[in-house]
C-alpha positions, 0 to 999 in steps of 0.5 A: 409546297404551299401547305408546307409553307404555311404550316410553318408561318403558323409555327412561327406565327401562332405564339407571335399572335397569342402574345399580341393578344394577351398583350392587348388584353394587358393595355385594355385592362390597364386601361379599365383599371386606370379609368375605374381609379380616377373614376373613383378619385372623382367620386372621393372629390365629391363625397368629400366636397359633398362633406364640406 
């Protein structure tokens, strides 16, 4: 009876953690995108202070 059970608690469950993963996989690299973007604003800010 318990195998059953978590049989289907892994039905339900499994594509409920895939999605939770490739969630968090989207924030992480959302994040690393963001970051990289200001990052490279800095470096403009500074290339061009540099210039003038």
């Amino acid at each position: 009876m318990a195998a059953q059970r978590t049989k289907s608690a892994r039905r339900i469950w499994g594509p409920a953690a895939m999605v939770h993963l490739g969630w968090k996989k989207f924030l992480i690299h959302h994040q690393l995108e963001r970051v990289k973007a200001t990052h490279l604003k800095d470096l403009e800010a500074a290339r061009y202070q540099a210039d003038v």
